[in-house]
C-alpha positions in Angstrom: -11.3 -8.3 -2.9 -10.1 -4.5 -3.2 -8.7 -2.7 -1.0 -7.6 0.4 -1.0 -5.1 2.6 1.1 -4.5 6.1 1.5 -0.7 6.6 1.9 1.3 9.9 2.9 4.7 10.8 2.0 4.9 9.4 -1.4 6.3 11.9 -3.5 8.6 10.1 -6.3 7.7 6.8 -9.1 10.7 5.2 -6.4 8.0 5.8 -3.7 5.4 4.2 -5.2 8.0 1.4 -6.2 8.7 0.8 -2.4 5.2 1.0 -1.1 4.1 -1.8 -3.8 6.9 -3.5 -3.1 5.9 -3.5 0.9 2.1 -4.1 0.0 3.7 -7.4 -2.2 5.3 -9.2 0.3 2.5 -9.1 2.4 0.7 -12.8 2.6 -3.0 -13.0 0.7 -2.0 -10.4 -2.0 -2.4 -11.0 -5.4 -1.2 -7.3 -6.7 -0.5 -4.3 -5.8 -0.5 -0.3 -7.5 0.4 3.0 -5.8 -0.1 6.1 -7.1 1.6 8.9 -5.4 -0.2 12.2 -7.1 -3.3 10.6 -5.8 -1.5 9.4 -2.7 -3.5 6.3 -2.4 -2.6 2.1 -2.7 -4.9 -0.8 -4.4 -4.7 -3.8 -3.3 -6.1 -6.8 -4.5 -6.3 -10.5 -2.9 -7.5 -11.2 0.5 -4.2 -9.8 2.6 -5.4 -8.7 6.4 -5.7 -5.1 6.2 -3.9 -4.4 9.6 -1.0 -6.5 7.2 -1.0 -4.3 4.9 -1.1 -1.3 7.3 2.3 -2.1 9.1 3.8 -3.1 6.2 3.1 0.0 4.2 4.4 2.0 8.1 7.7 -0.2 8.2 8.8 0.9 4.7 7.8 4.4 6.1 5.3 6.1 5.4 1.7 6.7 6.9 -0.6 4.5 5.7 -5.1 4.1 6.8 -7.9 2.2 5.4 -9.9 4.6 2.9 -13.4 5.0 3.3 
């Protein structure tokens, strides 16, 4: 399953790098990819998405569900 996030405040490859890296340790994912000039986060694997939301807010920044 893919989902994706949209994420605000990335604005570096180093931001991207700690938002995967959040996303990663999260249980049920299989792999992660941020992009920060689109400001959005795939995830794939079946990792509850409230998860992947506080996970993505603890390493600072703002993270929802995208439509």
């Amino acid at each position: 399953m893919t989902t994706t996030l949209t994420v605000e405040g990335m604005g570096c490859e180093g931001c991207e790098d700690i938002v995967e890296n959040a996303l990663e340790g999260v249980d049920g994912v299989e792999d992660a990819d941020a992009d920060e000039a689109d400001g959005v986060a795939t995830v794939e694997g079946d990792a509850d998405t409230e998860a992947l939301l506080e996970s993505v807010e603890f390493a600072g920044y703002e993270a929802e569900i995208a439509d």
